[in-house]
PyMOL commands that place a pseudoatom at each C-alpha (Angstrom):
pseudoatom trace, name=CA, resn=UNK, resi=1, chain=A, elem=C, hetatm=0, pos=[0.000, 0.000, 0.000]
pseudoatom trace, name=CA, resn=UNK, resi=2, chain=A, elem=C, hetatm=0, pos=[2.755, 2.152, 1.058]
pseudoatom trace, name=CA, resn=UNK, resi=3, chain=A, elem=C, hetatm=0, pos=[4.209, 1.379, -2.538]
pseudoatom trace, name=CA, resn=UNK, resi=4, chain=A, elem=C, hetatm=0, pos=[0.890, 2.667, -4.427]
pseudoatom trace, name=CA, resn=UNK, resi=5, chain=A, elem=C, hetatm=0, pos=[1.018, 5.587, -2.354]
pseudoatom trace, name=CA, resn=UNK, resi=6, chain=A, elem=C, hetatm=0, pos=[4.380, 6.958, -3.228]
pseudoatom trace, name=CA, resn=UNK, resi=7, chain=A, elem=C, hetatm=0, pos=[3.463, 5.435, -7.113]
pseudoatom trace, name=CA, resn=UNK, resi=8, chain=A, elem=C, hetatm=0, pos=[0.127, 7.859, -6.725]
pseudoatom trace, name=CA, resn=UNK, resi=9, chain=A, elem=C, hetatm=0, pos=[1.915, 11.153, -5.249]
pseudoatom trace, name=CA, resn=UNK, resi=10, chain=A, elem=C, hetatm=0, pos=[4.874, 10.524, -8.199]
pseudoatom trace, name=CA, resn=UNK, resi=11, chain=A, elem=C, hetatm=0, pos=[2.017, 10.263, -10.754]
pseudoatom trace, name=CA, resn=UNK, resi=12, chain=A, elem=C, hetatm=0, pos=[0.292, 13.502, -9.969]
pseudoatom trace, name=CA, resn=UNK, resi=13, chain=A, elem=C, hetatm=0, pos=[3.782, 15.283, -9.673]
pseudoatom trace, name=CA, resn=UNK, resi=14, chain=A, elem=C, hetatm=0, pos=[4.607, 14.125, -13.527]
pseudoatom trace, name=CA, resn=UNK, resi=15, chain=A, elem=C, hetatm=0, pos=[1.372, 15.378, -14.238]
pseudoatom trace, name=CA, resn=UNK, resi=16, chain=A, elem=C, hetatm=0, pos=[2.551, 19.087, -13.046]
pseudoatom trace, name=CA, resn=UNK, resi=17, chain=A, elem=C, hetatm=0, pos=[5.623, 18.538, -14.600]
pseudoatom trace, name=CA, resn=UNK, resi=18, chain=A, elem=C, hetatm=0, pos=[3.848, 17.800, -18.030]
pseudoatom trace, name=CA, resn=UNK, resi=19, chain=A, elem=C, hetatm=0, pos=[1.885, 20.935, -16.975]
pseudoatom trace, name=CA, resn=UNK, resi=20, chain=A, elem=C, hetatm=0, pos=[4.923, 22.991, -17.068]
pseudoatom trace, name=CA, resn=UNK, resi=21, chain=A, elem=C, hetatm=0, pos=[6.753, 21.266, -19.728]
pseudoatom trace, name=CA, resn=UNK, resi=22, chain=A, elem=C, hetatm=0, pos=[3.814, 22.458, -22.046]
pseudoatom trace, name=CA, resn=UNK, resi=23, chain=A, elem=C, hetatm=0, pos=[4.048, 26.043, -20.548]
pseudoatom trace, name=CA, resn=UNK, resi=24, chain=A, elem=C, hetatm=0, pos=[7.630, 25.865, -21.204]
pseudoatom trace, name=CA, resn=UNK, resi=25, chain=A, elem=C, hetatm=0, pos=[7.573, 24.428, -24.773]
pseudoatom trace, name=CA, resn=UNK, resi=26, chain=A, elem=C, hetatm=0, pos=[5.173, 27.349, -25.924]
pseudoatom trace, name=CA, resn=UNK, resi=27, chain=A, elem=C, hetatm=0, pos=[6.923, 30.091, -24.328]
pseudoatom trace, name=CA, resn=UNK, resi=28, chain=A, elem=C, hetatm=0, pos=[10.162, 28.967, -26.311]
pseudoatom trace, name=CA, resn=UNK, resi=29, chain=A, elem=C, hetatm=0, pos=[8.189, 28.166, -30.048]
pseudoatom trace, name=CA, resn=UNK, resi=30, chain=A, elem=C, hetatm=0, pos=[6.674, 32.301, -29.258]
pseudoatom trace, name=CA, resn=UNK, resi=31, chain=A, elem=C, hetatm=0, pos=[10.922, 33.516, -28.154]
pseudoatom trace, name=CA, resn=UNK, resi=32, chain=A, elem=C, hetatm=0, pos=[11.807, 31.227, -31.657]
pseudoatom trace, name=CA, resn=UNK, resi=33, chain=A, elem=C, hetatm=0, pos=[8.869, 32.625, -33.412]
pseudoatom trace, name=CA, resn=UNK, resi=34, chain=A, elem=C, hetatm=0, pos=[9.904, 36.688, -32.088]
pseudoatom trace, name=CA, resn=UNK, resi=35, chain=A, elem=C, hetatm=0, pos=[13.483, 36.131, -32.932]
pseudoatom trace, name=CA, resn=UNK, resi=36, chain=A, elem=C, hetatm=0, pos=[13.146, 35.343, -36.664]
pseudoatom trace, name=CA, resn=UNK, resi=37, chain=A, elem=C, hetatm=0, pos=[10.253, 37.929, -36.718]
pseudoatom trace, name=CA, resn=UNK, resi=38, chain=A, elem=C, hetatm=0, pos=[12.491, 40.234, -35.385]
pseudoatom trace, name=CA, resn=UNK, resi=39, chain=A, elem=C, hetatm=0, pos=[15.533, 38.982, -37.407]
pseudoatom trace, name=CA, resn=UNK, resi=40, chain=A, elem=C, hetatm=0, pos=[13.568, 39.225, -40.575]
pseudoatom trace, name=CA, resn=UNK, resi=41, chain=A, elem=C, hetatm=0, pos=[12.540, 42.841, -39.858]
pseudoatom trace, name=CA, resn=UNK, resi=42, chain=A, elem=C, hetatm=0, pos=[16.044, 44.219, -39.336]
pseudoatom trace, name=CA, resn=UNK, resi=43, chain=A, elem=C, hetatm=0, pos=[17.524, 42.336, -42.058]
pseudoatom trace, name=CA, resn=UNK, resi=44, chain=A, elem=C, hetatm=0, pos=[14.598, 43.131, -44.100]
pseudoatom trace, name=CA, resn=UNK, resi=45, chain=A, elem=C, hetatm=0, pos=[15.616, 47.065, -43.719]
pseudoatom trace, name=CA, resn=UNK, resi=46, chain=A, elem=C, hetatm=0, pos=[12.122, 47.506, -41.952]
pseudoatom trace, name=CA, resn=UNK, resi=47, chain=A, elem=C, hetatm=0, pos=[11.460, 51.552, -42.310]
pseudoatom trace, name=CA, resn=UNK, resi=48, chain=A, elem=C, hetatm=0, pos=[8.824, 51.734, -39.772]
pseudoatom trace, name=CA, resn=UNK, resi=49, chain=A, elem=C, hetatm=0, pos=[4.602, 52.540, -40.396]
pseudoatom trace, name=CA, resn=UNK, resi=50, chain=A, elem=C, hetatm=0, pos=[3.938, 55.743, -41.679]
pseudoatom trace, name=CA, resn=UNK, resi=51, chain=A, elem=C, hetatm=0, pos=[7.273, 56.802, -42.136]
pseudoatom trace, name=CA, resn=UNK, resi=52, chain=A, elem=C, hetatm=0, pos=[8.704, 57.925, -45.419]
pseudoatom trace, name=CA, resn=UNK, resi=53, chain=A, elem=C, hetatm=0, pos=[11.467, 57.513, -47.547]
pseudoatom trace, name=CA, resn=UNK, resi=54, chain=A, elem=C, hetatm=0, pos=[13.457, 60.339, -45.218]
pseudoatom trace, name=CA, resn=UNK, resi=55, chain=A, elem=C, hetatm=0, pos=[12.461, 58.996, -41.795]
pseudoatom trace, name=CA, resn=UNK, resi=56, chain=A, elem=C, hetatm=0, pos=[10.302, 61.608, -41.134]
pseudoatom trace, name=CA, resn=UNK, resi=57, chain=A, elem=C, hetatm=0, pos=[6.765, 61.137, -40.079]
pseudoatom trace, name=CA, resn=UNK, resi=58, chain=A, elem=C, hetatm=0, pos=[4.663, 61.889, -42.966]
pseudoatom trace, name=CA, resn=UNK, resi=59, chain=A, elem=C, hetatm=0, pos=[1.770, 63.616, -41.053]
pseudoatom trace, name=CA, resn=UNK, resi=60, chain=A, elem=C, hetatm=0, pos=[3.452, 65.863, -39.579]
pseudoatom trace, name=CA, resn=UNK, resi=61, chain=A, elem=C, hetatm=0, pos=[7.059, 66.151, -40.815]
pseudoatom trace, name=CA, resn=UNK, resi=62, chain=A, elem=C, hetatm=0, pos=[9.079, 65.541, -38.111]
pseudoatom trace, name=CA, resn=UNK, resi=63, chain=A, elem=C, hetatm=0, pos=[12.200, 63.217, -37.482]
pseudoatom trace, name=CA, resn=UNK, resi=64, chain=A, elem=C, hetatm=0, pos=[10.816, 59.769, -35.738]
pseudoatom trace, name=CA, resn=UNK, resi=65, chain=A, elem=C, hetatm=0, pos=[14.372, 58.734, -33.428]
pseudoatom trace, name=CA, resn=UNK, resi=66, chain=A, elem=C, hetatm=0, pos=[12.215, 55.933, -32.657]
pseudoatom trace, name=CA, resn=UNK, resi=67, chain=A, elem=C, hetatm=0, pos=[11.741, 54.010, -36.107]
pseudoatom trace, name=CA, resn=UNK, resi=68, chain=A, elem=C, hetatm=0, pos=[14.433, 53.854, -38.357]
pseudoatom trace, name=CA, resn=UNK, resi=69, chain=A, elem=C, hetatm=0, pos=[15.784, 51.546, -40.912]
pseudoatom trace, name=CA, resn=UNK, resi=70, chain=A, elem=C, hetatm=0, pos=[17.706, 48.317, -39.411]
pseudoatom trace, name=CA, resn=UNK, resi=71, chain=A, elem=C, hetatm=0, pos=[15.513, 48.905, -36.184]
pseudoatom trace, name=CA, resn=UNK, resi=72, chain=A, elem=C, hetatm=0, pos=[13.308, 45.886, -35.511]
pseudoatom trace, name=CA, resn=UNK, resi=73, chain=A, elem=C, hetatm=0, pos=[9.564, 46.291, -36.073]
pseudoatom trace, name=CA, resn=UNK, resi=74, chain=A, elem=C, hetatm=0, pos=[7.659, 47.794, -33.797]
pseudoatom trace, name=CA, resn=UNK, resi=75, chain=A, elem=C, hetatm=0, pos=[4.755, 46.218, -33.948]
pseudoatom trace, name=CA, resn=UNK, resi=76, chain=A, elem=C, hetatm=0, pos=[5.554, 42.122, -33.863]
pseudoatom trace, name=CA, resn=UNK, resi=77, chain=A, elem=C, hetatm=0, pos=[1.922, 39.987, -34.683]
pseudoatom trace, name=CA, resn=UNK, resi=78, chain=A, elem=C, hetatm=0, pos=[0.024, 39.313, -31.740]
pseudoatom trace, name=CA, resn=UNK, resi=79, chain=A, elem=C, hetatm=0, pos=[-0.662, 35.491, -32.932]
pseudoatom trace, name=CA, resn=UNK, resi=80, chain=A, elem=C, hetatm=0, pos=[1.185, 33.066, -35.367]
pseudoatom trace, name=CA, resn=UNK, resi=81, chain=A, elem=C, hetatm=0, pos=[0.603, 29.422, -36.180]
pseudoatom trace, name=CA, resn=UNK, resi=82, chain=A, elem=C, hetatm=0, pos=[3.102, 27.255, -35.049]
pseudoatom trace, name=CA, resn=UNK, resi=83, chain=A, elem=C, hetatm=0, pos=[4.775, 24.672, -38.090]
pseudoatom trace, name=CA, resn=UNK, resi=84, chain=A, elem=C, hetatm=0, pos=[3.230, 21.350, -38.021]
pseudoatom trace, name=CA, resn=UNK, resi=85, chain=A, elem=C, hetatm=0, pos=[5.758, 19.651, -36.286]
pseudoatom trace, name=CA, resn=UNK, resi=86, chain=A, elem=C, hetatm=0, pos=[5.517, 22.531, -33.347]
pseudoatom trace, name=CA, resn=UNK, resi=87, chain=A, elem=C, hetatm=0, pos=[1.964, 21.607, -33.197]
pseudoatom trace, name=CA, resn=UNK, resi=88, chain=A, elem=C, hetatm=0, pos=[2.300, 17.825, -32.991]
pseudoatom trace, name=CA, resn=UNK, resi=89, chain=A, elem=C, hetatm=0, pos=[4.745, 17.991, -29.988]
pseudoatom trace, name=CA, resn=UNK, resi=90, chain=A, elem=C, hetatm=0, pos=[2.045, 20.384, -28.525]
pseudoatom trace, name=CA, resn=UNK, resi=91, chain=A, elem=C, hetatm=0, pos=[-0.786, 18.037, -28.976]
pseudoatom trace, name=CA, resn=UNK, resi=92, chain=A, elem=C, hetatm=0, pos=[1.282, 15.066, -27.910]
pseudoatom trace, name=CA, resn=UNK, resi=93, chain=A, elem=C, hetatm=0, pos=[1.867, 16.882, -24.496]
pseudoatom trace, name=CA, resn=UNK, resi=94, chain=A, elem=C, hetatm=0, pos=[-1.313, 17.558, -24.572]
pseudoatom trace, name=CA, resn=UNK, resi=95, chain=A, elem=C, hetatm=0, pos=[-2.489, 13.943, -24.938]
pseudoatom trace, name=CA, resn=UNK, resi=96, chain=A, elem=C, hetatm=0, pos=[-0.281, 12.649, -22.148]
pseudoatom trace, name=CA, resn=UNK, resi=97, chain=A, elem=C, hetatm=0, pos=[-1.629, 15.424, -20.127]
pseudoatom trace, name=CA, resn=UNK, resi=98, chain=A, elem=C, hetatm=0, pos=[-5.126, 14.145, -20.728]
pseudoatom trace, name=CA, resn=UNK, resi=99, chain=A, elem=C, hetatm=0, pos=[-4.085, 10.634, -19.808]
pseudoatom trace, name=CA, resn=UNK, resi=100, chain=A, elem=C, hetatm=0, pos=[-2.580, 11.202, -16.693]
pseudoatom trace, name=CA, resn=UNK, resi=101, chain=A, elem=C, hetatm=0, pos=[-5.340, 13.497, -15.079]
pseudoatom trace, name=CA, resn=UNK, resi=102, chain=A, elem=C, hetatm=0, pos=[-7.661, 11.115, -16.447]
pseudoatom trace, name=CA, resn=UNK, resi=103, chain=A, elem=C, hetatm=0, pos=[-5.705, 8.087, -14.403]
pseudoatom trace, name=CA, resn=UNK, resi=104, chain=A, elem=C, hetatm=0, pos=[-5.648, 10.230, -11.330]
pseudoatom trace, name=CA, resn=UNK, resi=105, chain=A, elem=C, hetatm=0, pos=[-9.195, 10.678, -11.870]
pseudoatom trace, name=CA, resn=UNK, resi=106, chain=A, elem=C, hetatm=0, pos=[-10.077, 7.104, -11.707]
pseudoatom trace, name=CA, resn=UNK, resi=107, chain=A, elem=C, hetatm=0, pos=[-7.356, 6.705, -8.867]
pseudoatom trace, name=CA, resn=UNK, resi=108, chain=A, elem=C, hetatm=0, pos=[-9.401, 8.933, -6.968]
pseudoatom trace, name=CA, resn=UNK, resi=109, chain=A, elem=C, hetatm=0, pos=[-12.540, 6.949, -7.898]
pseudoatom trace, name=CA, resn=UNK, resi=110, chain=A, elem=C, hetatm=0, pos=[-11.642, 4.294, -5.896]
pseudoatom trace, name=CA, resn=UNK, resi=111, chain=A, elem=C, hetatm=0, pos=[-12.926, 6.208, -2.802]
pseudoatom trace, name=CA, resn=UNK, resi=112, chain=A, elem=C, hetatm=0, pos=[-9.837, 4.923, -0.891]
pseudoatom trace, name=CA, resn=UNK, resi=113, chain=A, elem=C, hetatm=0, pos=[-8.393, 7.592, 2.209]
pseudoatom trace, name=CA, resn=UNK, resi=114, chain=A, elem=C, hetatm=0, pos=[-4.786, 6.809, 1.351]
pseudoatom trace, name=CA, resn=UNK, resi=115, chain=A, elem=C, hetatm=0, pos=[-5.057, 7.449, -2.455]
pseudoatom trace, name=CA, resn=UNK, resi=116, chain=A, elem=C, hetatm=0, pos=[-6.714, 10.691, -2.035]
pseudoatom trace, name=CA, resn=UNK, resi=117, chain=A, elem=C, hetatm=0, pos=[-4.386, 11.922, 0.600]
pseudoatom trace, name=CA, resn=UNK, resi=118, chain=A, elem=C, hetatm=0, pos=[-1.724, 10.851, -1.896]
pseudoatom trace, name=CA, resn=UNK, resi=119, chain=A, elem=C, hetatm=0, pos=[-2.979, 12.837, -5.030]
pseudoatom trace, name=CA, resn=UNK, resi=120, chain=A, elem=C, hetatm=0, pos=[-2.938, 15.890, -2.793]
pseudoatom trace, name=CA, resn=UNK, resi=121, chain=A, elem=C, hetatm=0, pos=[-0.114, 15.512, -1.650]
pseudoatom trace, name=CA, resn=UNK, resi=122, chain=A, elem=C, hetatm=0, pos=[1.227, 14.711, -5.108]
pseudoatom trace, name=CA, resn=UNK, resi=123, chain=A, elem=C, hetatm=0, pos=[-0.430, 17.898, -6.133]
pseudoatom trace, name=CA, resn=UNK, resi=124, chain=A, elem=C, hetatm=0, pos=[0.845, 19.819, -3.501]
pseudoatom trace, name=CA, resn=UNK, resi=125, chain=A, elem=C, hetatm=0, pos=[4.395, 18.751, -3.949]
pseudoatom trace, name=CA, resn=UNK, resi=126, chain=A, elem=C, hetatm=0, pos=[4.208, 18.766, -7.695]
pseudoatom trace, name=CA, resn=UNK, resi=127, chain=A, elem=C, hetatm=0, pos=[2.855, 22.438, -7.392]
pseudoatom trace, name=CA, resn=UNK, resi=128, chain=A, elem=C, hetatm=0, pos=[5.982, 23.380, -5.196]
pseudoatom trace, name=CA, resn=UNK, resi=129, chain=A, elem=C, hetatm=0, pos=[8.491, 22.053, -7.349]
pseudoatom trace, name=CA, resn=UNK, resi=130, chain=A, elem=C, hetatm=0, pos=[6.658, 22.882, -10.859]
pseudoatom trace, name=CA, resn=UNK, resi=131, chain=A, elem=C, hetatm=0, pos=[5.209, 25.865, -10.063]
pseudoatom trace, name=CA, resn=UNK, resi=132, chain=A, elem=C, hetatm=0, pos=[8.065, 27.919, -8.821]
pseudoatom trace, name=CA, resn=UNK, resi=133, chain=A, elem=C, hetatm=0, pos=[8.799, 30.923, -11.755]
pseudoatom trace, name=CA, resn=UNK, resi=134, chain=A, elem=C, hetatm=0, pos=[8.738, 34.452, -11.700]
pseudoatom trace, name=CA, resn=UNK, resi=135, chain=A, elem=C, hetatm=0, pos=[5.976, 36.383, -11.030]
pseudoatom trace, name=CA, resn=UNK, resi=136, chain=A, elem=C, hetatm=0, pos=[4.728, 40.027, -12.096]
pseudoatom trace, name=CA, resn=UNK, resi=137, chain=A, elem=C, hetatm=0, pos=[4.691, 42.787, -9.380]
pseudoatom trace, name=CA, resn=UNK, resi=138, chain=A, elem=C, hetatm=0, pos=[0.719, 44.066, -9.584]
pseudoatom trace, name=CA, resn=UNK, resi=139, chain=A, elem=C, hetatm=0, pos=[1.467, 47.860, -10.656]
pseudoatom trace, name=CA, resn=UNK, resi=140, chain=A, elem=C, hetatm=0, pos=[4.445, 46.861, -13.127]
pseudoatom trace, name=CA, resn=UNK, resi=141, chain=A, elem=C, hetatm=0, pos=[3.945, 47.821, -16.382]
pseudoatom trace, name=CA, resn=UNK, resi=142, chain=A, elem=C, hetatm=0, pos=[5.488, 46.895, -19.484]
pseudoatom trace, name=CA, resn=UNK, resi=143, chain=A, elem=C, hetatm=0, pos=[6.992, 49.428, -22.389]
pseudoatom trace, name=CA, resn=UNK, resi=144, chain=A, elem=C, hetatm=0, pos=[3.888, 50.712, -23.996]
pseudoatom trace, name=CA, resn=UNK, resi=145, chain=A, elem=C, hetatm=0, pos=[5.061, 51.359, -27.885]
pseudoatom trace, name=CA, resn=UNK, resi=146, chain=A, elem=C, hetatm=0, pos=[2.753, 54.005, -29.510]
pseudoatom trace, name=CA, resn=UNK, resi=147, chain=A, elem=C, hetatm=0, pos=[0.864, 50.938, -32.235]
pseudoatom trace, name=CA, resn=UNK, resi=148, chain=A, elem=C, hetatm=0, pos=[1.066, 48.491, -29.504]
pseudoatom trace, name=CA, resn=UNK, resi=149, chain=A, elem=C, hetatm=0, pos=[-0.813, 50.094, -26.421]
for i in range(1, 149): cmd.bond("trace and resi %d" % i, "trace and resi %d" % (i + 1))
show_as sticks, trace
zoom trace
């Protein structure tokens, strides 16, 4: 019993851990996805919106220090879709995700004291050691670009 304990609290940690892992995995295919956005733009000899050919603003004539050419574009898209194989690895983490809360699911079917007090414990632990990343300070605020908000 003491066996299918530990085997229940492991399970529900991997299950944070796939949790994260799929956090993870689309923070870095958005950073991959920015960085050749960004790389394109700049080799690209992106001038800027609104701007024309002598980097002035064309409503209203003056010099923009902000937006020149070689600067990276201002405005990056606000969604992409990821390639095909970026999308299979997400729904394949997705799948095992399903499997394993489903699993704990019917572990906790079983009605039994010592398997519930195991998944949350599990969850607990697999919440401490999955869970710890940064967080944002309420008040902090971000760069606000002038197309962007």
């Amino acid at each position: 019993m003491a066996g299918s304990c530990i085997g229940v609290i492991l399970l529900v940690m991997a299950l944070e851990a796939l949790r994260r892992g799929s956090r993870e995995y689309d923070a870095y295919i958005v950073g991959s996805f920015a960085a050749t956005t960004t790389t394109s733009a700049t080799s690209a000899g992106y001038s800027g919106v609104g701007v024309g050919a002598g980097g002035s603003n064309s409503e209203s004539g003056e010099k923009d220090a902000r937006v020149r050419i070689g600067a990276p574009a201002p405005c990056a898209p606000r969604r992409f879709k990821p390639t095909l194989l970026q999308q299979l690895v997400r729904a394949g983490l997705h799948m095992l995700q399903f499997a394993v809360a489903y699993f704990v699911m019917l572990l906790a079917m079983y009605f039994n004291g010592y398997i519930i007090v195991s998944i949350l414990i599990g969850a607990f632990l697999g919440a401490f050691v999955f869970s710890w990343h940064g967080v944002e300070l309420p008040g902090e605020q971000r760069e606000i670009t002038y197309c962007c908000g």
